[in-house]
C-alpha positions as CSV (number, residue, x, y, z in Angstrom):
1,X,-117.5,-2.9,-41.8
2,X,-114.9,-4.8,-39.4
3,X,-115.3,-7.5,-42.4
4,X,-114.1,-5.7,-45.2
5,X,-111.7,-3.6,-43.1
6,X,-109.7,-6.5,-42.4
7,X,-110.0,-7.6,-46.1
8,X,-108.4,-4.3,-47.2
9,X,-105.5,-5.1,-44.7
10,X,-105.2,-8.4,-46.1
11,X,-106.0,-9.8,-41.8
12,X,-108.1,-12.9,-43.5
13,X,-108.4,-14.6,-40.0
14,X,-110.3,-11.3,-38.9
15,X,-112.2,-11.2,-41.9
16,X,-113.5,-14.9,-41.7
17,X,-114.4,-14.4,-38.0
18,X,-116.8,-11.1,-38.9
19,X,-118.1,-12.4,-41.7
20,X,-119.4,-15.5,-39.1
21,X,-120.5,-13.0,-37.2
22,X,-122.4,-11.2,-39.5
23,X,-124.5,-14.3,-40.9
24,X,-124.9,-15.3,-37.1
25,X,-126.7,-12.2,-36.2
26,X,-128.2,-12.2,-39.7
27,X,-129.7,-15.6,-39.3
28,X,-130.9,-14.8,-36.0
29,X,-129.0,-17.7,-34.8
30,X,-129.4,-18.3,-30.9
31,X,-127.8,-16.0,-28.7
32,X,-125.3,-18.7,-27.5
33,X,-123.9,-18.8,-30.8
34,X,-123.8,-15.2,-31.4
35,X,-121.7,-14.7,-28.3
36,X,-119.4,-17.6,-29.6
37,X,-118.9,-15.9,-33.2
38,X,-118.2,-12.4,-31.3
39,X,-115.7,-14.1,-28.8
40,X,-114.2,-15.5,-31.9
41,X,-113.6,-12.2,-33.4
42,X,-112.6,-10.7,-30.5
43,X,-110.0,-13.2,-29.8
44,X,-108.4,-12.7,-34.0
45,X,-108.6,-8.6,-33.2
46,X,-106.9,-9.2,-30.2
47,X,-104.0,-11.5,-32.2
48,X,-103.9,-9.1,-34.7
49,X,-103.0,-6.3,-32.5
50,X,-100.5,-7.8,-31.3
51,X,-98.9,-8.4,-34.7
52,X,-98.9,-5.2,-35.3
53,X,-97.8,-3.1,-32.0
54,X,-93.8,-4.3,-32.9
55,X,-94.5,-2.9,-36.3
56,X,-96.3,0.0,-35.4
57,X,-93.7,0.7,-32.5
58,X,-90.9,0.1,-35.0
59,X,-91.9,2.7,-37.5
60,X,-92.8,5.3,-35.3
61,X,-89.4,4.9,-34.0
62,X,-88.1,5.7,-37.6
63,X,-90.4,8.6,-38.0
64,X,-89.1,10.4,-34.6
C-alpha cells in the first residue's frame, strides 16, 4: 500500500496522510471528508516528489 510504501522510505508525512485516508474510507466517513484526506495525500506526494527530483537528477547524472 501507498501507506507502508512511504514507511519503507522513511516519507512519514506521506505515511500519516494514507493511513487518514485509509480509516476515512474505512469508516465510511462522508464523502467530503474523504476528498479532504485524498487532497491531503495528494498534496505530501506531490512535496515528496519534489524532494526527490534534485536527488534523483543528481544521481543519474553520476551514473551517465
Amino acid at each position: 500500500t501507498a501507506r507502508s510504501l512511504a514507511g519503507t522510505i522513511g516519507a512519514t508525512r506521506v505515511q500519516a496522510d494514507a493511513l487518514a485516508l485509509e480509516n476515512s474510507c474505512a469508516q465510511r466517513r462522508p464523502p467530503a471528508e474523504i476528498q479532504r484526506a485524498h487532497q491531503a495525500l495528494e498534496e505530501s506526494l506531490h512535496a515528496l516528489i519534489e524532494q526527490l527530483l534534485p536527488q534523483l537528477a543528481q544521481a543519474e547524472g553520476v551514473l551517465a
